[in-house]
VEXVEX-41505 format. One record per residue: residue number from 1; residue in one letter; y, z, x of N, C-alpha, C, O, CB in turn. Coordinates in Angstrom, 2 decimals, decimal comma, m for minus. Atoms other than C-alpha are relative to their C-alpha. Glycine has a CB too. Layout:
VEXVEX-41505
(drenro NUM 'A' (Y Z X) (Y Z X) (Y Z X) (Y Z X) (Y Z X))
...
This chain:
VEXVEX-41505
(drenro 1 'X' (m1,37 m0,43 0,15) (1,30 m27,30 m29,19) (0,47 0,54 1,35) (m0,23 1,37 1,94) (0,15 1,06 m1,13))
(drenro 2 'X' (m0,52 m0,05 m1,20) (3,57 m27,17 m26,07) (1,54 1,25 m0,29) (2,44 0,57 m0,77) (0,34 m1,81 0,50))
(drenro 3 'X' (m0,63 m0,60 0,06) (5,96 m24,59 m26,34) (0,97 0,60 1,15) (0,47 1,31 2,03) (m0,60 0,46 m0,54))
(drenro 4 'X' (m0,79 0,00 m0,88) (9,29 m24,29 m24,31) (1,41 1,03 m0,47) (1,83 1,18 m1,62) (0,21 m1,49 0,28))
(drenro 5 'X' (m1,18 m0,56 0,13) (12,39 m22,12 m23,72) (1,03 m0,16 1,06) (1,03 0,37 2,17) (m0,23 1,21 m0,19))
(drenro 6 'X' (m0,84 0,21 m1,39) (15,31 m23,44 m21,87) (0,53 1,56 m0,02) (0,75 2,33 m0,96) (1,45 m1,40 m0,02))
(drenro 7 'X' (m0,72 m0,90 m0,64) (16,68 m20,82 m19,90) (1,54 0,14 m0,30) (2,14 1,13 m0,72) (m0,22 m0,27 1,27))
(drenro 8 'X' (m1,81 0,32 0,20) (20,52 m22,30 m20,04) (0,29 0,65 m1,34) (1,16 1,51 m1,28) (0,54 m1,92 m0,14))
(drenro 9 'X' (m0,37 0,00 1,12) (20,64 m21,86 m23,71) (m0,78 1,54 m0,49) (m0,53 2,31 m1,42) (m0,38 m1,44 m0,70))
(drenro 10 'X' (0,64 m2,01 1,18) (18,51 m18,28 m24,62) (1,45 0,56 0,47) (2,13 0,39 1,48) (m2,08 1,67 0,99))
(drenro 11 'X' (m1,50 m0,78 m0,26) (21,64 m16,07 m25,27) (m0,83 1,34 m0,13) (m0,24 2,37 0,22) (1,56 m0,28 m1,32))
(drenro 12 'X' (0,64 m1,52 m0,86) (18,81 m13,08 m25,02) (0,04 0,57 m1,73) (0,32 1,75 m1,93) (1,44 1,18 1,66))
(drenro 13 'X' (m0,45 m0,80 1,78) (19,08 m12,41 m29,41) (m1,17 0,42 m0,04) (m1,39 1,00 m1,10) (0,48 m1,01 m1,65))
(drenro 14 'X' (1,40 m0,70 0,72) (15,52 m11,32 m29,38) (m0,71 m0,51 m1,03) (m1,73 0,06 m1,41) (0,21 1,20 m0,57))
(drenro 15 'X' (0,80 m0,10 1,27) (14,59 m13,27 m32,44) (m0,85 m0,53 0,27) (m1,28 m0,99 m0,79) (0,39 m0,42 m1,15))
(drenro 16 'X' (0,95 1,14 0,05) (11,87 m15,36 m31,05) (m1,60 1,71 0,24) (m2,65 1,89 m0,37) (0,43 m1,76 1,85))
(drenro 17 'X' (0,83 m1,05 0,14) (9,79 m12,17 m30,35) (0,06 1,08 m0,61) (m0,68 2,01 m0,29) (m0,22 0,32 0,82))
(drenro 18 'X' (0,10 m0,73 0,93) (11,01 m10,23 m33,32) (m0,52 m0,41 m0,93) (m0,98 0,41 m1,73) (0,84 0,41 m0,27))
(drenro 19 'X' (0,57 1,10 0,99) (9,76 m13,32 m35,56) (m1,55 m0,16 0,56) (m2,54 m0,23 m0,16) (0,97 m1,61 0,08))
(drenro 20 'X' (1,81 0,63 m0,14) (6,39 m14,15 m33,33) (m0,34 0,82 1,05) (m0,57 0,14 2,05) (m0,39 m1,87 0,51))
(drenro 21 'X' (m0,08 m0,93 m0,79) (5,99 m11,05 m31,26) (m1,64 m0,57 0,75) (m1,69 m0,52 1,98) (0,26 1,64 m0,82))
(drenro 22 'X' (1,51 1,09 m0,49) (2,01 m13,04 m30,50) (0,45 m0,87 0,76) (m0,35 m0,96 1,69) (m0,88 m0,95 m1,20))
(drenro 23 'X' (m0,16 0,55 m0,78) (3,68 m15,35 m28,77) (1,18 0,11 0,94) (1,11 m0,43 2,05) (m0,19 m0,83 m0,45))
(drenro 24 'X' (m1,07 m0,28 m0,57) (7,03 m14,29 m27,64) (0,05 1,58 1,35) (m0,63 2,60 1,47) (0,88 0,14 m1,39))
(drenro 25 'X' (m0,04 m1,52 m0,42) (8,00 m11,65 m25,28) (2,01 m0,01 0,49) (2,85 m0,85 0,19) (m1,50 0,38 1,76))
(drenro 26 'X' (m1,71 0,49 m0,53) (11,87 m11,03 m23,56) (m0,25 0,60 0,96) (m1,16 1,41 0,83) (1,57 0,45 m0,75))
(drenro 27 'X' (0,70 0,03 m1,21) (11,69 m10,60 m19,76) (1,04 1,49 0,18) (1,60 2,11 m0,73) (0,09 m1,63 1,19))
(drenro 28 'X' (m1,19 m1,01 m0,18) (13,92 m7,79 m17,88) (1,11 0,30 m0,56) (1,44 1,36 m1,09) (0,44 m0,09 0,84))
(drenro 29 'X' (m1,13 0,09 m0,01) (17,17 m9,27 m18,20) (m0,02 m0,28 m1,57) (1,17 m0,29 m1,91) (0,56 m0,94 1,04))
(drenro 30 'X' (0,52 0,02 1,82) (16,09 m9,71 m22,34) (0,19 m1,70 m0,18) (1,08 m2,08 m0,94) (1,41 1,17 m1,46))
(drenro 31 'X' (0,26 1,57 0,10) (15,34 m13,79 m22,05) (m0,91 m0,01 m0,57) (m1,56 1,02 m0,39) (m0,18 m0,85 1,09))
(drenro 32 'X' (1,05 0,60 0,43) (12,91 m15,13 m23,76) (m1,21 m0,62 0,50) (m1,18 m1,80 0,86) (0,39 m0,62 m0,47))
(drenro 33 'X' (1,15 0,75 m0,74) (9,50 m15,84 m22,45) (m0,92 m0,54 m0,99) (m0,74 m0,10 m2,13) (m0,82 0,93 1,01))
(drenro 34 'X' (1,19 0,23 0,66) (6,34 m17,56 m23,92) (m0,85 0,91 0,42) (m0,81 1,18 1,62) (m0,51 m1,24 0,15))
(drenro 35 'X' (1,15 m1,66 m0,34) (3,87 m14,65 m23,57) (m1,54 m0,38 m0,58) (m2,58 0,20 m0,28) (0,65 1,84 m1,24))
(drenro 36 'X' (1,20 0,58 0,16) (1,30 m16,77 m25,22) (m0,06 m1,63 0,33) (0,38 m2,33 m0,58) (m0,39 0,31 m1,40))
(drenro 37 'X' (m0,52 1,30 0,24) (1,35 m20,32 m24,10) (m1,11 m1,21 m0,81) (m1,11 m2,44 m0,76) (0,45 m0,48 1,51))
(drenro 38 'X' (0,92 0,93 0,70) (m1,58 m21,46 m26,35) (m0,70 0,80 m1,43) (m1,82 1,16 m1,77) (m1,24 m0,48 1,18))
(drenro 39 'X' (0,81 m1,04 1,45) (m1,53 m19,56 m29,87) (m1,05 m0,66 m0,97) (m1,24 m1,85 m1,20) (1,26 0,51 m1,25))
(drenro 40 'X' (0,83 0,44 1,33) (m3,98 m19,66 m32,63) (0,91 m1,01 m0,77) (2,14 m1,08 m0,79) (m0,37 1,36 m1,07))
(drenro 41 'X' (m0,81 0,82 1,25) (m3,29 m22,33 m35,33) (0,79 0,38 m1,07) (1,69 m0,23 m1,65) (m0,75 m0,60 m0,69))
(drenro 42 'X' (m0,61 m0,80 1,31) (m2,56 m19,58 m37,94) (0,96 0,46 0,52) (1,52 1,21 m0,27) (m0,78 1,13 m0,74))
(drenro 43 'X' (m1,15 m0,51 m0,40) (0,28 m18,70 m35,66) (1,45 m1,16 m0,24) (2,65 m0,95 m0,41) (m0,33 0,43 1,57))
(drenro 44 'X' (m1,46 1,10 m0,33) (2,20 m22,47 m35,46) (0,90 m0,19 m1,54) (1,81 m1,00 m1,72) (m0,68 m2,02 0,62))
(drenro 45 'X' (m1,72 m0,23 0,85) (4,35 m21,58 m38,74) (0,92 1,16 0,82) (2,10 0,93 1,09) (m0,21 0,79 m1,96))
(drenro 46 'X' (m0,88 m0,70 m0,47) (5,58 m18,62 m37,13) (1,39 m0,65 0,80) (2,56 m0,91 0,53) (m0,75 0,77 0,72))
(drenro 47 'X' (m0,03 0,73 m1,53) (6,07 m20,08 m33,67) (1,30 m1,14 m1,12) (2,47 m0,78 m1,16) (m2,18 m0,97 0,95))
(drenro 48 'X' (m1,07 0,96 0,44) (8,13 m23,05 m35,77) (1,09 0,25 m0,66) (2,10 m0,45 m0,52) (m0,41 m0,81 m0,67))
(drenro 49 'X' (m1,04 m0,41 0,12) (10,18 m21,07 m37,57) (1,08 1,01 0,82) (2,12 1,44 0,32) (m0,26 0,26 m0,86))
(drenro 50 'X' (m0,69 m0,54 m1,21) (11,57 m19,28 m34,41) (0,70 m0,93 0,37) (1,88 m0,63 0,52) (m0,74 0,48 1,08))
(drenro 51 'X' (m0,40 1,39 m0,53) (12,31 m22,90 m33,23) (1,05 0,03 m0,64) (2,03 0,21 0,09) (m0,86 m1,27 m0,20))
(drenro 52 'X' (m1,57 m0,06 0,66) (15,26 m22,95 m36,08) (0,93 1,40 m0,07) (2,15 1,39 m0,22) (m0,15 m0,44 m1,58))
(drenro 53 'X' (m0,47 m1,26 0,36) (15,81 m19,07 m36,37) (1,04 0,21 1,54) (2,06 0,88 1,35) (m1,46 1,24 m0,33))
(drenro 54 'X' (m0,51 0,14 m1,34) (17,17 m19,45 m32,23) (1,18 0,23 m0,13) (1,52 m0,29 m1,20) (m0,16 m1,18 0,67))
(drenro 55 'X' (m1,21 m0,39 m0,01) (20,48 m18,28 m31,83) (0,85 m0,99 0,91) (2,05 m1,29 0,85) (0,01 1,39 0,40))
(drenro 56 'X' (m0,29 1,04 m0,96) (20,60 m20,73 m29,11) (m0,47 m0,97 0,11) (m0,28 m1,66 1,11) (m0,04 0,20 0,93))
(drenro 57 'X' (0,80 1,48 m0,15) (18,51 m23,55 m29,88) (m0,40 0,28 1,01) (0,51 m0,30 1,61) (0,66 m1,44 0,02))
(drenro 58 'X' (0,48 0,16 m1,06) (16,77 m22,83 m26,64) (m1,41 m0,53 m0,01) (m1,99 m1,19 0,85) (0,16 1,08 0,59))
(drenro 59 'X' (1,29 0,13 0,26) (13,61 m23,04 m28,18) (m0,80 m0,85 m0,93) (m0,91 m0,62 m2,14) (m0,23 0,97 m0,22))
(drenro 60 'X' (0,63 1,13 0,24) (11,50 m26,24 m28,59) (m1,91 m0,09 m0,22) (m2,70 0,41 0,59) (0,54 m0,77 1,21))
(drenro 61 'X' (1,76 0,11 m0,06) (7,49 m27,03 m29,76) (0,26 m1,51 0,27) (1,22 m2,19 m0,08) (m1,18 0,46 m1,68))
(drenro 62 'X' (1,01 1,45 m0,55) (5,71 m30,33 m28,28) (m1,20 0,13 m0,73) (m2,05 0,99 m0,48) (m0,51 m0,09 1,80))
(drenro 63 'X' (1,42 0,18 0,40) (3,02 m31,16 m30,25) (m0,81 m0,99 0,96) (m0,23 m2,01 1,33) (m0,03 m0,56 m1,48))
(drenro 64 'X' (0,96 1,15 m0,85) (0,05 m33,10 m28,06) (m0,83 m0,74 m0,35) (m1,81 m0,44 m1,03) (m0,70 0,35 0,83))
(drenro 65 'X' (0,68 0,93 1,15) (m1,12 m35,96 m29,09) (m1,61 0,28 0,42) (m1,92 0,62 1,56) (0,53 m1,93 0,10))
(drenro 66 'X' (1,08 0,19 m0,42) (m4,98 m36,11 m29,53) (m0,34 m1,42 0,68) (m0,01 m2,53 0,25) (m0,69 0,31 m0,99))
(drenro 67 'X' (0,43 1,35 m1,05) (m6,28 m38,68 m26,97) (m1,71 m0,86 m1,17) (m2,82 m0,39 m1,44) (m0,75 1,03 2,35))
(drenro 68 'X' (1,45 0,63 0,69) (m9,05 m40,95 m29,02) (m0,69 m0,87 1,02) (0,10 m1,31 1,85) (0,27 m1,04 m1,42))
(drenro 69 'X' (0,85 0,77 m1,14) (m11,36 m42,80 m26,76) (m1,17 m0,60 m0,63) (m1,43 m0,08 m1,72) (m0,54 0,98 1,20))
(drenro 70 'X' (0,19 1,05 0,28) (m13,50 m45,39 m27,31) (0,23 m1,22 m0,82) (1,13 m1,16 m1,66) (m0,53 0,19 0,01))
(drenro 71 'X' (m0,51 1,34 0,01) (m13,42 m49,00 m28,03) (0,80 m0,38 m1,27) (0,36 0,30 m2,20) (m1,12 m0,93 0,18))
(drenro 72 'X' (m0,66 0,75 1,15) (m11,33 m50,65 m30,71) (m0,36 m0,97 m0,55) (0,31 m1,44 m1,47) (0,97 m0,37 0,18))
């Protein structure tokens, strides 16, 4: 899980680290940072419902695909 926060769009509401305070934090100016950028598994409901709770949509998950390797 890849976890992103555009900058342009945080309007600074605090909910992403009042909802997942484990992974969230808000910087000086009260933006939104990732403060964890690789949570536990028992965290990615939180973490996803921040993603819609956003005041600004700023905030996006990437899931990564697993790579499989060998032959076919």
């Amino acid at each position: 899980m890849e976890i992103r926060i555009d900058r342009d769009k945080c309007v600074s509401g605090g909910v992403c680290a009042m909802f997942a305070p484990q992974v969230f934090d808000q910087d000086d100016d009260g933006m939104g940072v990732v403060d964890n950028a690789a949570p536990a598994e028992e965290l990615a409901a939180a973490v996803r419902s921040v993603v819609w709770r956003c005041p600004g949509h700023a905030i996006s998950v990437h899931e990564q695909e697993v790579e499989r390797g060998g032959p076919r």
